[in-house]
C-alpha positions in Angstrom: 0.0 0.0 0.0 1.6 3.2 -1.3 0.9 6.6 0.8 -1.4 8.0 -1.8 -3.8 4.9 -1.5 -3.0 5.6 2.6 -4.3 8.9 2.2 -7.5 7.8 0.2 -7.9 4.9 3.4 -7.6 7.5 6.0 -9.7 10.2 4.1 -12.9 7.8 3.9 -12.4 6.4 7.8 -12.6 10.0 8.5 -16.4 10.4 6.7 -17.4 6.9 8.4 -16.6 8.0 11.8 -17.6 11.5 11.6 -14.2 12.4 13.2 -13.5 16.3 12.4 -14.6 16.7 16.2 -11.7 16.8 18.7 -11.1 17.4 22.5 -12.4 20.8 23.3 -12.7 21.2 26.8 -12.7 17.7 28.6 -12.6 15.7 30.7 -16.5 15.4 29.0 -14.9 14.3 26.0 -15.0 17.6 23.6 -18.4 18.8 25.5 -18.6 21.6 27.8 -20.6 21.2 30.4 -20.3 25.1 32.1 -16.7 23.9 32.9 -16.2 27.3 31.2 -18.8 29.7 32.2 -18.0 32.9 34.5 -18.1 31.1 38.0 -18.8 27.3 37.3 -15.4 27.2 35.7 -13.3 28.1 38.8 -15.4 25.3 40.4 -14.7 22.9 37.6 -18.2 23.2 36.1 -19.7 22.4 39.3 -23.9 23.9 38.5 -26.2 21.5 38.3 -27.6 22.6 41.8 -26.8 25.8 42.6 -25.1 27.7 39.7 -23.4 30.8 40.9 -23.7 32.4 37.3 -26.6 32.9 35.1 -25.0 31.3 32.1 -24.7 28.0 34.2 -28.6 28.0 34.8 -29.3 28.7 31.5 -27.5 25.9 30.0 -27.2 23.4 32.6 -30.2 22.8 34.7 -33.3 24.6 33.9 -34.8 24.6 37.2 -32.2 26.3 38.4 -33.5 29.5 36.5 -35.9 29.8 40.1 -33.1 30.6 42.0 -31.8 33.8 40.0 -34.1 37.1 41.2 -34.8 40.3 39.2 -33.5 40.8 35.9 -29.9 39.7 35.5 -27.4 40.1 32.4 -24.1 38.6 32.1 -21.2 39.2 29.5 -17.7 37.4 29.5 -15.3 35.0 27.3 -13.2 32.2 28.1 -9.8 31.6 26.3 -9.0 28.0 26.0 -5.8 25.8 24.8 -5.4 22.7 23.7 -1.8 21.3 24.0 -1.8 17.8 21.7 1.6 16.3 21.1 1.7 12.7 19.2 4.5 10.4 18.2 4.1 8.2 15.6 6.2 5.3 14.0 5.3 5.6 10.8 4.0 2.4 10.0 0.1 3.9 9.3 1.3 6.3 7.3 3.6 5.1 5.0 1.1 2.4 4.6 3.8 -0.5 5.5 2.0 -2.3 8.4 5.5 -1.7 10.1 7.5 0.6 11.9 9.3 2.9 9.2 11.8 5.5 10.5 11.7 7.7 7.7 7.9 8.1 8.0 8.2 8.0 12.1 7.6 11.7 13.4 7.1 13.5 16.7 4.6 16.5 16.0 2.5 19.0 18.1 -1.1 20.2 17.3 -0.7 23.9 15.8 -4.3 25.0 17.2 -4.5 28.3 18.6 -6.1 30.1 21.1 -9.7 29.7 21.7 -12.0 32.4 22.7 -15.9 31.3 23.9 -18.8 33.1 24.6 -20.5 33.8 27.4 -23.5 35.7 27.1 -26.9 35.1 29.0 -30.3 37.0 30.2 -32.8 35.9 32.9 -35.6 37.2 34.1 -37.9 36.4 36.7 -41.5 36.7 36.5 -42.8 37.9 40.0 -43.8 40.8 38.9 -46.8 39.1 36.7 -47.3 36.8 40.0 -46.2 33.7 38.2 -43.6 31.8 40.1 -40.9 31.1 37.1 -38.2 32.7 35.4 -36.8 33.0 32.1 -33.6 32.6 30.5 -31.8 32.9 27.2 -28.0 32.5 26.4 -25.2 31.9 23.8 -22.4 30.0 24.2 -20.4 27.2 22.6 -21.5 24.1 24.0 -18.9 21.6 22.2 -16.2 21.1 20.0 -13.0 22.4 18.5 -10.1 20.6 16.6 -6.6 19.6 15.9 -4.0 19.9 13.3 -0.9 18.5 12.5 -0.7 19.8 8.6 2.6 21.0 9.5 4.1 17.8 9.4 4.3 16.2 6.5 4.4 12.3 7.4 0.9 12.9 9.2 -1.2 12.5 6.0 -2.4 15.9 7.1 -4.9 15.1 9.9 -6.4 18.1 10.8 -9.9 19.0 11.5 -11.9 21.3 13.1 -15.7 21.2 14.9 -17.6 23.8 16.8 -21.0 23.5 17.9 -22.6 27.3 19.1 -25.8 27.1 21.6 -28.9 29.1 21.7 -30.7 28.4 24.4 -34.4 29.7 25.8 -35.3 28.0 29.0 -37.7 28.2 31.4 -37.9 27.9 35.3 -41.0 26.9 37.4 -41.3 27.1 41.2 -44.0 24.4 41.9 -43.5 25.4 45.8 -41.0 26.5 47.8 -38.9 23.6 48.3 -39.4 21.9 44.2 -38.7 23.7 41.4 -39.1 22.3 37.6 -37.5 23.8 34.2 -37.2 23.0 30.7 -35.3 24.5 28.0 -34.4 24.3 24.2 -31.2 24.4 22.5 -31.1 25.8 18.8 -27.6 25.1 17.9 -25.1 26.0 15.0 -22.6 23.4 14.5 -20.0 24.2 11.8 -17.4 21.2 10.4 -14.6 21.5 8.5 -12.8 17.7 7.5 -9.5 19.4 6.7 -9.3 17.1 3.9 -8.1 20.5 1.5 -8.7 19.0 -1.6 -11.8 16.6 -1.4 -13.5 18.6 1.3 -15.0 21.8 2.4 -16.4 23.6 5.2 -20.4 23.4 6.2 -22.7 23.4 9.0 -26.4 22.6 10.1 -29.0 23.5 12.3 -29.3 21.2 15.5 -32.3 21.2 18.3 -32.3 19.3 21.7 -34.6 19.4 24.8 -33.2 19.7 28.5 -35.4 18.6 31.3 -34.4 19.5 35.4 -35.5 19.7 38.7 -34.4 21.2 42.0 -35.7 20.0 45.3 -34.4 22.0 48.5 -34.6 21.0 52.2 -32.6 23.2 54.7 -29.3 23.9 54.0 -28.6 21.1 51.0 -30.3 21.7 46.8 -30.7 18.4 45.0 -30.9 19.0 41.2 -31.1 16.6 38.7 -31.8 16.6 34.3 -31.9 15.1 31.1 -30.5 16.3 28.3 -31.4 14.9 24.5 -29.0 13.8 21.9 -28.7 16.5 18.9 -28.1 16.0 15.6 -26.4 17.5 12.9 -26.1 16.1 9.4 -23.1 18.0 7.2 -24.6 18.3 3.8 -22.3 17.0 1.0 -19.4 17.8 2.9 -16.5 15.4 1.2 -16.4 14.9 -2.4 -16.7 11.6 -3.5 -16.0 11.8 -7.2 -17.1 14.4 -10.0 -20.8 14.3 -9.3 -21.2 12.4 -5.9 -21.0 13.8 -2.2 -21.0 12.2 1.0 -23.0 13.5 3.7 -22.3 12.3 7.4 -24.6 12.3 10.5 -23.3 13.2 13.7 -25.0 12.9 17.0 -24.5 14.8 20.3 -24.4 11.9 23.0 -27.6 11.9 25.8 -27.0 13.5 29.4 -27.7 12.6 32.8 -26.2 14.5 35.5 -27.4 14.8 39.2 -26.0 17.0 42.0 -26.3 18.9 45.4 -25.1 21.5 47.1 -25.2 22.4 50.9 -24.6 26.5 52.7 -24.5 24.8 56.2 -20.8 25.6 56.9 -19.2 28.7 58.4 -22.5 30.6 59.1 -23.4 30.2 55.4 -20.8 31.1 54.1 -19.1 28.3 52.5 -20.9 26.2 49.8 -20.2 22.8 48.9 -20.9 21.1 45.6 -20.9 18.1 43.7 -22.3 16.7 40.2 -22.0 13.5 38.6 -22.9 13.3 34.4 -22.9 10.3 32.3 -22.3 10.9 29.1 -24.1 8.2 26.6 -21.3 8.1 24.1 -21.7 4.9 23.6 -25.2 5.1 21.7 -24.4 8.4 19.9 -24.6 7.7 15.7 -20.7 7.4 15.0 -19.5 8.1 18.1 -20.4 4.8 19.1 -18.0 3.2 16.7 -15.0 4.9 19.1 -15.9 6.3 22.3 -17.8 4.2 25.2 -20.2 6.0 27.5 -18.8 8.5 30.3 -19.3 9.4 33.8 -17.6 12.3 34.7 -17.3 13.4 38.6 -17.2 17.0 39.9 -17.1 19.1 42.8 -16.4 22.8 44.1 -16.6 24.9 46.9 -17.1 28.2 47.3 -15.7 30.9 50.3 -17.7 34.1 50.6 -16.1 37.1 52.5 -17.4 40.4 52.5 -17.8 41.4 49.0 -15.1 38.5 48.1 -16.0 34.9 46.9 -13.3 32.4 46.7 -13.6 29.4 44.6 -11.8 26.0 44.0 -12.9 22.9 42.2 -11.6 19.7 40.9 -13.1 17.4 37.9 -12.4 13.9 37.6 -13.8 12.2 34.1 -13.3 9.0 32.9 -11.4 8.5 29.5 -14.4 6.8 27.1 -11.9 5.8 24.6 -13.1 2.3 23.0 -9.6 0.1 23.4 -11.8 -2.3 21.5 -12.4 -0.1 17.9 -11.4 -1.8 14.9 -13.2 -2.3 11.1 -15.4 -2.6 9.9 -16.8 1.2 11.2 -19.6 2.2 9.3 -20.6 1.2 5.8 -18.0 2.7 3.3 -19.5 1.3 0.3 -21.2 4.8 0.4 -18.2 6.6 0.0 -16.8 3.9 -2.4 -19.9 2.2 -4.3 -19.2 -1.7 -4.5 -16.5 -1.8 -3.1 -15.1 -1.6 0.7 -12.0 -0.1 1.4 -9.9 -2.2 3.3 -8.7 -0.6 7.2 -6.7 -2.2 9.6 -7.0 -1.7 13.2 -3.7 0.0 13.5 -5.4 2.4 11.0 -8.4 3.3 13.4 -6.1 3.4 16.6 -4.1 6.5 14.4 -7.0 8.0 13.7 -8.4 8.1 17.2 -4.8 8.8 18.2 -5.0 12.5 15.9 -8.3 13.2 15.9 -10.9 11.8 18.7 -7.8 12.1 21.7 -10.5 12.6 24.7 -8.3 11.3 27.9 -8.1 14.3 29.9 -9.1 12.4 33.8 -8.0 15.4 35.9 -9.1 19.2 35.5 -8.2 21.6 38.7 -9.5 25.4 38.4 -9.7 28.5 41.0 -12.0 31.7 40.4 -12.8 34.5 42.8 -16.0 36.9 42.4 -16.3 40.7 43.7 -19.4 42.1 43.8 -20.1 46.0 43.6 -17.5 45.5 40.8 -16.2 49.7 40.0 -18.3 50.7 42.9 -21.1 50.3 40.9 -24.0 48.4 43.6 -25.3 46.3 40.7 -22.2 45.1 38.9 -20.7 41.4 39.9 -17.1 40.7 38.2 -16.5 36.5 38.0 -12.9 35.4 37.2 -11.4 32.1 36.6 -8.5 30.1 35.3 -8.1 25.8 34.7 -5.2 23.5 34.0 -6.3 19.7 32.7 -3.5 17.6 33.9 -1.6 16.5 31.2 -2.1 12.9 30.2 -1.0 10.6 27.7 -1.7 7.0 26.5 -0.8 4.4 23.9 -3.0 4.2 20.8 -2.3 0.6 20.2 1.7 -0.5 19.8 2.5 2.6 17.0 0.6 5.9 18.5 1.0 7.6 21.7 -1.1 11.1 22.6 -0.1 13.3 25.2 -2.4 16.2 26.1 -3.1 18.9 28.9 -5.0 22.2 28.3 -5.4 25.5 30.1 -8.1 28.2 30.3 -8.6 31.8 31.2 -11.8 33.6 31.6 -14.4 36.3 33.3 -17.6 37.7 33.2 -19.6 40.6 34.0 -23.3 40.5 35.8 -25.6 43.1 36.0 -28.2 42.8 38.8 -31.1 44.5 38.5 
């Protein structure tokens, strides 16, 4: 097998598996998860029962919504980095089936800087009398990419995947202990293959449900919900030949996540977190043919002095990679009518190596709050940075990954 016919192998694996989707912000695979909104990101995404940031309610749990009073308006960004270095021995790319050292290469991912949105509105309804509060937001909720174009023995893998979030939700307080929500996501995914002469760059319109409930007793919040899958189907994305197009389906995995929270401590003044999520990777169209399903482990806590809050939080997710994958993955006789391309295992292990590389296990983050932000009695200031621990692993006996990640970010809330 010649590198050309390599480079047709790898190029159709890529359509099967829907793979232009890489680690964004871990450790929930490449989803989000408010691990980088204003506050919930200095307590490792810690929200799903008692956000301390409007975006948090608005995309995580909807019930949530209940707990934010008045009208409240928040504005930030996160800046996030991906660090991705990979080794490889050449034998997957020079098509050989065995190690090659002129074809072996060391290379590191040249993505850039990523900044995110943070953006959200709530607003409660007391003044009509009705017990329930609104909210809308946009933010990414998934995605980004990698690239190693740069290196010339890498076949150029490269890809890049963003999925944008509108969200409208809605809060209910059914009394004053239970609270329900519900909100809608209209998203904007956009999908570029990186496949420069065969490919381009498109996108689609996505919509998924999110169900949640609060229930509080004392001191301690319960919250629990359900999030939908979401798909997106990329629209004649890779060309086939002259006249054909291929046209992949890619599904956003189901959530469950459940967590509580507890003000007990210090006079109130400490808060205590923790969430759990799984992560139903495993059933997701084409992400099933890689990842296995994911339960990702969270907590925070959160120091209040004067106008001062200090935060600290620590994620732990498991790494869903499929040890397992091999061909056949997918049908490729509709990329290659009649016939199926051969793939090799080794083949699929590169590919997951390059461009599905979601082992991040340990994130650690710190924020801090101020309130009366300026002087000015209504303005909140949120400020936060992460670190995922580097980690690496072994792609079978010819790839090794190695990745960590750091993130920066703030937001500004006005409380009216």
């Amino acid at each position: 097998m010649n590198s050309i016919r390599a480079k047709i192998i790898m190029a159709s694996t890529l359509l099967v598996l829907g793979h232009a989707k890489v680690v964004y912000a871990g450790p929930h695979g490449y989803d989000l998860h408010n691990t980088l909104a204003p506050a919930s990101a200095g307590l490792a995404g810690t929200s799903i029962a008692q956000p301390q940031d409007t975006v948090s309610a608005v995309f995580g749990n909807p019930a949530t919504l209940t707990q934010l009073p008045g009208t409240q308006f928040t504005f930030g960004a996160t800046f996030y980095k991906p660090e991705v270095e990979l080794e490889h021995d050449g034998s997957v790319t020079s098509g050989t089936g065995n190690p090659t050292p002129a074809n072996a290469f060391s290379a590191t991912s040249g993505t850039d800087i990523f900044p995110v949105p943070q953006i959200a509105v709530t607003q409660d309804l007391g003044g009509l009398n009705i017990p329930a509060t609104l909210g809308l937001g946009l933010t990414v909720t998934s995605g980004i990419g990698s690239e190693f174009r740069g290196e010339p023995n890498s076949l150029g893998a490269g890809a890049e995947f963003i999925i944008f979030g509108v969200n409208a939700g809605l809060g209910y307080k059914v009394n004053p202990n239970l609270s329900l929500g519900a909100a809608v996501t209209i998203s904007f995914a956009q999908l570029d293959f990186g496949l420069a002469s065969t490919s381009a760059e498109t996108h689609d319109l996505g919509l998924r449900a999110t169900l949640g409930m609060t229930y509080k007793t004392g001191a301690t919040t319960i919250g629990a919900f359900y999030q939908t899958e979401q798909e997106h189907q990329y629209d004649d994305i890779i060309q086939i030949n002259a006249n054909d197009f291929a046209s992949p389906t890619i599904t956003q995995p189901a959530n469950f996540g459940i967590g509580i929270a507890n003000d007990s401590l210090m006079g109130g003044k400490l808060l205590l977190m923790a969430d759990i999520i799984h992560k139903r990777w495993g059933s997701a169209e084409f992400w099933e043919d890689i990842y296995d399903s994911q339960t990702v482990f969270s907590m925070g806590a959160q120091l209040t002095q004067g106008n001062w809050k200090y935060r600290v939080g620590y994620g732990y997710g498991e790494d869903p990679t499929d040890e397992n994958a091999s061909p056949p993955l997918g049908d490729l006789t509709q990329v290659y009518p009649g016939a199926v391309v051969p793939l090799s295992t080794p083949l699929v292990q590169y590919l997951q190596a390059t461009q599905a590389e979601v082992i991040y296990k340990h994130r650690v983050t710190a924020g801090i709050g101020y309130e009366r932000f300026l002087g000015v009695p209504f303005l909140n200031l949120d400020a936060h940075a992460g670190f995922q621990l580097e980690e690496d692993r072994d792609y079978g006996t010819h790839t090794n990954a190695e990745v960590s990640s750091w993130h920066l970010g703030f937001g500004l809330t006005w409380k009216f």
